[in-house]
C-alpha positions as CSV (number, residue, x, y, z in Angstrom):
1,X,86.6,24.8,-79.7
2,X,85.1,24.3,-76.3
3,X,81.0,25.0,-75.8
4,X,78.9,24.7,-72.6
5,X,75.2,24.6,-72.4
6,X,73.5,24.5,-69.8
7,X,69.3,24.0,-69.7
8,X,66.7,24.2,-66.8
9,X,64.2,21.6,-67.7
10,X,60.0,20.7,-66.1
11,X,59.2,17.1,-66.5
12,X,56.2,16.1,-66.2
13,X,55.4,12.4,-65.9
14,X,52.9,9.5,-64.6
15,X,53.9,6.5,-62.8
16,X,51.8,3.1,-62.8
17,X,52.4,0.4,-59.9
18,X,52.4,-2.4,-62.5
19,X,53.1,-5.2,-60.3
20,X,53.7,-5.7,-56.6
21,X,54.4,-8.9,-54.6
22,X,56.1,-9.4,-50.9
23,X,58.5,-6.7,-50.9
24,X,59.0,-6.4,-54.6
25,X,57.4,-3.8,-57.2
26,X,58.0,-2.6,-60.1
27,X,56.9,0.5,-62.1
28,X,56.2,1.9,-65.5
29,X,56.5,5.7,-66.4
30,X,55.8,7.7,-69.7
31,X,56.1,11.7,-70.1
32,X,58.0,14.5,-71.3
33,X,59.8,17.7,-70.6
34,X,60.5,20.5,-71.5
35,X,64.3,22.2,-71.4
36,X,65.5,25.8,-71.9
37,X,68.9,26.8,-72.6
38,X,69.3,29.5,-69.5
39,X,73.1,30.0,-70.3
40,X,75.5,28.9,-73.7
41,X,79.2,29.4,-74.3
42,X,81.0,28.4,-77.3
43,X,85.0,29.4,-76.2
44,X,84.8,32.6,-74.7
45,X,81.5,33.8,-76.5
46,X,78.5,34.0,-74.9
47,X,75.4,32.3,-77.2
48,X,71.9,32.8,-76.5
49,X,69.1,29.9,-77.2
50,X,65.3,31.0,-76.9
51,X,64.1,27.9,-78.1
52,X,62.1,25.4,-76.2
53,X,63.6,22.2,-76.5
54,X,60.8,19.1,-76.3
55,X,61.7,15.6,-75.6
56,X,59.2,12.1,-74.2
57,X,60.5,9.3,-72.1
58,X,59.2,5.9,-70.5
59,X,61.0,3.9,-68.4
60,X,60.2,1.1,-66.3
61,X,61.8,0.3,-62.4
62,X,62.3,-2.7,-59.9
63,X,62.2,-1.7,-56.5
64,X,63.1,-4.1,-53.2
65,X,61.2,-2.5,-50.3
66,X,64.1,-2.6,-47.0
67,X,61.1,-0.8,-45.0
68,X,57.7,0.2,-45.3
69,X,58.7,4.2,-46.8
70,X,62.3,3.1,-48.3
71,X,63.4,1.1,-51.0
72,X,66.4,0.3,-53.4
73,X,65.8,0.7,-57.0
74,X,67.0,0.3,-60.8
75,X,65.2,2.5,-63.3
76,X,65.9,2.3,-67.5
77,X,64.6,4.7,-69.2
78,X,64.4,5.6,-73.0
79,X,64.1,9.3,-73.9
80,X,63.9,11.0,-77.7
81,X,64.6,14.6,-78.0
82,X,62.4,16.6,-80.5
83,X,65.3,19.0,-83.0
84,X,64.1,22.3,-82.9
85,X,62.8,23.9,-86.2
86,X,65.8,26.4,-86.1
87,X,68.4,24.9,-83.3
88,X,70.7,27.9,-82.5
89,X,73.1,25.3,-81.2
90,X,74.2,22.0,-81.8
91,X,74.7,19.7,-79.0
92,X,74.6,16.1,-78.3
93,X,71.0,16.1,-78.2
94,X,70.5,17.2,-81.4
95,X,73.1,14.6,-83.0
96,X,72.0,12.2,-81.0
97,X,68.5,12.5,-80.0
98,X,67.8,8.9,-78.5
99,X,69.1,8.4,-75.1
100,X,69.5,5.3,-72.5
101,X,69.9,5.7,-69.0
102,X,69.9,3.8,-66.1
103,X,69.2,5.2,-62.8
104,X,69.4,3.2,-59.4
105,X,69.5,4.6,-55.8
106,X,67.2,5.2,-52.7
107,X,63.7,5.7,-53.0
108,X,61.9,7.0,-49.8
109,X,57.8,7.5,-50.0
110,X,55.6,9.1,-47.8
């Protein structure tokens, strides 16, 4: 059987310059978020999920400055999603509620 979830989700999260030298820095980040199932199918069914679902997350980044507002960048983070009381459905997240993820891209400040 085939299901689809798909959440909206508000982050909310504080970065710290933690070091910085030449054209080096890094970063460290905690917060959490907040995700709500806006549409659920299990095989041709449609599912609905009012639940909130709450999860936290740090993560920590290296960035190489190329100019003053852009940079290139590698970002771990570790993230732990909270099981709602009553989950409607069961997804990934709720077998499997620590996560590790690496981002890395372009970062352009202003």
């Amino acid at each position: 059987m085939r299901q689809r979830v798909h959440y909206l989700g508000i982050p909310l999260k504080a970065e710290w310059v933690a070091w910085q030298a030449g054209r080096f820095s890094t970063w460290l980040g905690a917060g959490g978020k907040v995700d709500r199932c806006i549409r659920a199918r299990i095989g041709d069914q449609s599912v609905q999920d009012n639940t909130f679902h709450w999860s936290v997350m740090a993560d920590a980044s290296l960035q190489y400055a190329l100019t003053e507002h852009l940079g290139l960048y590698v970002q771990p983070e570790v993230s732990w999603y909270f099981k709602p009381t009553h989950p409607v459905l069961q997804t990934y997240r709720t077998e499997h509620p620590f996560m590790f993820t690496v981002g890395a891209g372009l970062r352009i400040g202003f």
